[in-house]
C-alpha positions, -999 to +999 in steps of 0.1 A: +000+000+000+010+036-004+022+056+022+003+078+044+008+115+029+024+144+051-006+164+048-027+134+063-002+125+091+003+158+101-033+168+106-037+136+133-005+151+152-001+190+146-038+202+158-056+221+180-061+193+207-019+188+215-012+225+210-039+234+232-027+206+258+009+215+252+004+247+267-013+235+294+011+211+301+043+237+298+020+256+325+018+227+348+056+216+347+073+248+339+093+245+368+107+209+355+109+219+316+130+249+329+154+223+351+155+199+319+168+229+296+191+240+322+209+209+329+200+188+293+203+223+270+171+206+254+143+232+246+111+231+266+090+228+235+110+196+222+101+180+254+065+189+253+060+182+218+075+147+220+051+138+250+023+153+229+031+131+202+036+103+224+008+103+249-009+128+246+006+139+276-001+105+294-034+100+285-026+073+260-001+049+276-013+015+266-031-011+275-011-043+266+005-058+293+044-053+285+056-089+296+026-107+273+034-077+244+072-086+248+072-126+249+046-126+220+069-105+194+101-123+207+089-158+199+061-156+172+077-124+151+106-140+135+121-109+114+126-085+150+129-121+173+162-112+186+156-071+191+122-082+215+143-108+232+166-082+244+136-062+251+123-090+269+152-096+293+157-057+297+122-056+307+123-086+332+158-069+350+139-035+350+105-049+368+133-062+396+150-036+397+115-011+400+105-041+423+072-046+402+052-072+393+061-081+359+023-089+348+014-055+360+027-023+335+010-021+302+021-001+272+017-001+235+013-028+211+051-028+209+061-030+247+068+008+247+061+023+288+049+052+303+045+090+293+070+094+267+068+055+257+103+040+262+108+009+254+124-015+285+160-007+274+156+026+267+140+033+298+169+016+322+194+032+300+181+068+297+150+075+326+161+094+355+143+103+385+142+141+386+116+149+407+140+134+433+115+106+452+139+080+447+119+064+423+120+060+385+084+063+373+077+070+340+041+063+342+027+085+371+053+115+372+054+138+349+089+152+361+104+123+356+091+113+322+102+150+311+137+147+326+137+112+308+129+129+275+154+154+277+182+131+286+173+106+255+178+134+236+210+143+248+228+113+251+220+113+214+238+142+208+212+171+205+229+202+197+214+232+218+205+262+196+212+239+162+187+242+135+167+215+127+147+218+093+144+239+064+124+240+034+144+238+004+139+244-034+156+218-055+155+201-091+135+166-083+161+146-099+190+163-074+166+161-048+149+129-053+190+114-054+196+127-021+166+111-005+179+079-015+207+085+005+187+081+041+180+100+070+215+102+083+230+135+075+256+129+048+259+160+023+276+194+037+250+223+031+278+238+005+278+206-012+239+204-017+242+239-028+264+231-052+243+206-065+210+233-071+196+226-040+186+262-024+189+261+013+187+292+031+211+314+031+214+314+073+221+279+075+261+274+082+276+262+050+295+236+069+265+214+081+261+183+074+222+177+057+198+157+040+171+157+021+136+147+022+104+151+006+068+160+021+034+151+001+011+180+005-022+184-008-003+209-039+024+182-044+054+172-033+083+198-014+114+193-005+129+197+029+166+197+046+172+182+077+201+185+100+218+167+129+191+178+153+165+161+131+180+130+131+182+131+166+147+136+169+145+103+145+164+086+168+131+084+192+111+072+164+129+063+127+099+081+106+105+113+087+067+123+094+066+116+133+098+140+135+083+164+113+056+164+137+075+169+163+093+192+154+063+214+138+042+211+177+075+226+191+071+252+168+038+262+173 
């Protein structure tokens, strides 16, 4: 089947309902947000969009249990067997060493957890208890799951005050040949210049880029992304969730 177009995946994640409860959210854990920046250097709004995105602010969490979700994909889905295995045993040290009940959390369809939805290694490798109980929880505290967030994005090497994306103009044949290339940056903006692509004229010469296209209603546009939004794809592979993100924390 096709793909789902931009202009349709952005409409089910940039709207009124998560910008509406993304400010009410900043609101409620300003304090926290300002702590994450301050000590993570990542923005408030990349925080708060990525919970959006994620939860809906922890109103969607799941209702799988983890340890039936996990066991399921790691011995009846052969082509990601060994990736939920790890997941598996990650999950099965986490619930000892969170002293729960391995029957008891429920998550997504995937084993993803809590407000921002890390999966079992991800959450005993990046969570962090900032609101200073003692106590991990990424389901119930909001400070936690916000410190969590910033810190994933960190240890993956967000760059404060880096751009992120940029619409480009480009011929489709330059363009489309970049897009093969994947979602790593690989192409210094000077480069991709070079090669007809117009990238704004603010945007350090030196960066590493790629290139990707959007499907709007008018057709198809070109965009560049840069470290920071391959960072962002680092929490979820797709071009369109990080362009989602990245639009809510723009908004």
């Amino acid at each position: 089947c096709l793909p789902r177009p931009w202009y349709d995946y952005r409409a089910a994640f940039v709207n009124r309902t998560r910008v509406a409860g993304g400010a009410r959210f900043w609101r409620e854990n300003a304090g926290a947000l300002a702590q994450a920046e301050a000590s993570q250097g990542v923005p408030p709004e990349l925080v708060v969009a990525t919970i959006a995105a994620e939860t809906l602010f922890g109103r969607q969490m799941g209702t799988h249990p983890v340890l039936d979700t996990l066991a399921a994909l790691a011995f009846g889905f052969p082509r990601r067997a060994e990736f939920f295995r790890g997941e598996l045993e990650q999950f099965l040290l986490l619930a000892r060493e969170l002293e729960l009940d391995p029957t008891r959390p429920v998550g997504s369809f995937a084993g993803a957890m809590g407000i921002p939805q890390f999966m079992p290694s991800s959450y005993r490798r990046f969570a962090v208890d900032f609101d200073g109980d003692g106590r991990i929880d990424l389901w119930r505290s909001a400070a936690d799951a916000i410190g969590s967030v910033a810190n994933y994005y960190r240890a993956h090497g967000w760059v404060s005050g880096g751009p992120v994306a940029v619409p480009v103009e480009a011929p489709v044949e330059a363009a489309q040949a970049q897009a093969a290339r994947g979602i790593r940056p690989h192409t210094s903006v000077a480069e991709l210049r070079g090669l007809g692509i117009a990238i704004p004229g603010e945007v350090d010469a030196g960066l590493p880029a790629m290139v990707f296209p959007l499907v709007f209603r008018e057709g198809t546009r070109y965009w560049a992304g840069f470290d920071n939004f391959f960072v962002i794809t680092r929490y979820n592979r797709a071009i369109h969730y990080a362009m989602a993100v990245h639009e809510l924390a723009g908004e």
